[in-house]
C-alpha positions in Angstrom: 0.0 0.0 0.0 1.4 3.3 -0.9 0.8 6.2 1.4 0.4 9.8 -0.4 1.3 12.7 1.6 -1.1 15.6 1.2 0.5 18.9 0.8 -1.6 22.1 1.5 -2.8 23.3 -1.9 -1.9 27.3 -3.0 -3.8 29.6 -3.2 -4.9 30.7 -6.9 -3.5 33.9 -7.5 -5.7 36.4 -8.2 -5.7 37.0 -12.3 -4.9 41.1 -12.7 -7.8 41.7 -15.3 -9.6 45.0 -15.5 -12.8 43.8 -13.5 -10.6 42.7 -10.6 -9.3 46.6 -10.9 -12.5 48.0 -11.5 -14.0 46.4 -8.4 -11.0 47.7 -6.1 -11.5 51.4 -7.4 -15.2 51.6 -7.2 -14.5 50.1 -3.0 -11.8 52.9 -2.7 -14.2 55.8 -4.0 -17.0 54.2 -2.3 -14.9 54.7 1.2 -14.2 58.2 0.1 -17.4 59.4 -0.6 -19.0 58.4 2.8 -15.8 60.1 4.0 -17.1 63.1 1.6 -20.1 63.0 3.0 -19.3 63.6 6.0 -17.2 66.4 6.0 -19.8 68.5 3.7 -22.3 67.7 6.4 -19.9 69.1 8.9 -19.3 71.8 6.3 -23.0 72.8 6.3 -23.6 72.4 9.9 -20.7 74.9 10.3 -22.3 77.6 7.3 -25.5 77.7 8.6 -24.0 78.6 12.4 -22.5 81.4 10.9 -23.7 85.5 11.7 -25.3 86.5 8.0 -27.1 82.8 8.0 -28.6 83.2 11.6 -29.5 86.7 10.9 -30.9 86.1 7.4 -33.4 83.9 9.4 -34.4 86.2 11.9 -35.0 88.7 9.8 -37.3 86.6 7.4 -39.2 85.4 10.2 -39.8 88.5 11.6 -40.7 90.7 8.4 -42.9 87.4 7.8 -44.2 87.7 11.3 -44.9 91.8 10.8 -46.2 91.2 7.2 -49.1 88.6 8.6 -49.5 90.7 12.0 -50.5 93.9 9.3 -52.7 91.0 7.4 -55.2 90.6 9.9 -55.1 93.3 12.1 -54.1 96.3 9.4 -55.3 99.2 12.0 -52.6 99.0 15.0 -49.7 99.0 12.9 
């Protein structure tokens, strides 16, 4: 009876071909656009805190307010 050794198999090396390529770059941009993301949402967040924003705003809500106040009750103002 002849015994066979087993010897552990290779790996298969992965073939270079342009899928295998275009796979890896759409994972690397897809990592960099949630990165993206999140930055321009920090972005944003940091835009609207600013002075001008805020008081753009205030004022619209208030000339609103004054605007809908002279609506309905044109006499006191």
């Amino acid at each position: 009876m002849v015994c066979f050794q087993k010897f552990p198999r290779k790996k298969k090396k992965e073939k270079k071909t342009l899928v295998s390529f275009f796979f890896f770059f759409l994972k690397k941009n897809y990592k960099k656009k949630i990165k993206k993301r999140k930055n321009l949402m920090k972005y944003f967040t940091t835009y609207l805190s600013t002075a001008p924003v805020i008081a753009l705003i205030w004022f619209t809500f208030t000339a609103g307010l004054l605007i809908e106040a002279n609506r309905f009750f044109p006499d006191p103002l």
